[in-house]
N, C-alpha and C positions, 0 to 999 in steps of 0.2 A: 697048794693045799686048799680044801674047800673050806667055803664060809656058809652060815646058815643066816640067813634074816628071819628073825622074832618077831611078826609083831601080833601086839596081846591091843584088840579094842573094841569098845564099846560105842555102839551104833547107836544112834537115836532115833534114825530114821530110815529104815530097812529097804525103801521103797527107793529114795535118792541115792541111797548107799550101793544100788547094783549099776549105777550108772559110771560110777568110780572103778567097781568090781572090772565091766567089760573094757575099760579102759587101761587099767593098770597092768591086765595081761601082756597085750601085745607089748608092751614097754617090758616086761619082766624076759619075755620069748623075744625080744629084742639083743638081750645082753645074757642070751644063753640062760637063765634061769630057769630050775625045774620046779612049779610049784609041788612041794608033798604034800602038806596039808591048807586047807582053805577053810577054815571053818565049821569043822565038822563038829562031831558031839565031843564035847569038853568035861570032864570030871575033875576037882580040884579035891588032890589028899589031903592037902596041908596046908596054912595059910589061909590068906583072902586075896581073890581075886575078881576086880570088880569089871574084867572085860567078859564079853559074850562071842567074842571073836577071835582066832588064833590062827595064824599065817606061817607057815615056814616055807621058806624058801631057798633053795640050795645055789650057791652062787661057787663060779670055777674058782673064786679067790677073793680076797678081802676087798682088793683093788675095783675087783670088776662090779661088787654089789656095793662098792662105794659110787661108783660111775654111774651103776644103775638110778642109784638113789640122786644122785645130784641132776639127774641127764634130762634134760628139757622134757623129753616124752613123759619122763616120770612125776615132775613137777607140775605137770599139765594135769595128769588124772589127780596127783592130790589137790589141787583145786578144788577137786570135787569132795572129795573124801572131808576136808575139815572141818566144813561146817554143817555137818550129820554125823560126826564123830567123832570122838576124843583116843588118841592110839598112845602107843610108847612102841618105837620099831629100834630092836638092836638088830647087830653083826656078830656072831661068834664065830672064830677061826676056829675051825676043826683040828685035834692037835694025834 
C-alpha cells in the first residue's frame, strides 16, 4: 500500500538549502520515490502554518520510506538540510 512523506519547512537560507535539494533526490530515486510536489506555490485555508516549503513524496510502502529515511544516503543530505532549516517530515499510509 503506498505511503506519502510530508514534509512542511521552513528555509532560512535558500541559497545552502539547494545544496541539500540536489542531494536528497538521488537518495529519494534511489528507493523508488516519486517526488509530486517540491515546493511549489502554497496557499494555507485554515490554520497557521509557519513552513514556506512542502514535499510530498510517494513511497511503494511505509517500510521502504522508512528505509529511505533512515538510509545513509539520506542522512548524508540531511546534513545539509538542518542547519538552513527547521522541517517536521511525516509518513501517511495510504488507506
Amino acid at each position: 500500500m503506498p505511503a506519502y512523506l510530508i514534509a512542511r519547512v521552513k528555509v532560512q537560507d535558500h541559497e545552502a538549502y539547494k545544496a541539500y535539494a540536489l542531494k536528497s533526490k538521488p537518495s529519494i530515486d534511489a528507493f523508488g520515490g516519486k517526488i509530486l510536489t517540491r515546493g511549489g506555490v502554497t496557499e494555507v485555508l485554515e490554520g497557521e502554518d509557519s513552513s514556506n516549503r512542502v514535499v510530498l513524496v510517494e513511497f511503494k510502502d511505509m517500510a521502504t520510506a522508512k528505509a529511505w529515511y533512515n538510509s545513509d544516503k539520506y542522512q548524508e543530505a540531511r546534513l545539509l538540510r538542518t542547519p538552513v532549516s527547521n522541517a517536521t517530515f511525516m509518513i501517511i499510509e495510504s488507506t
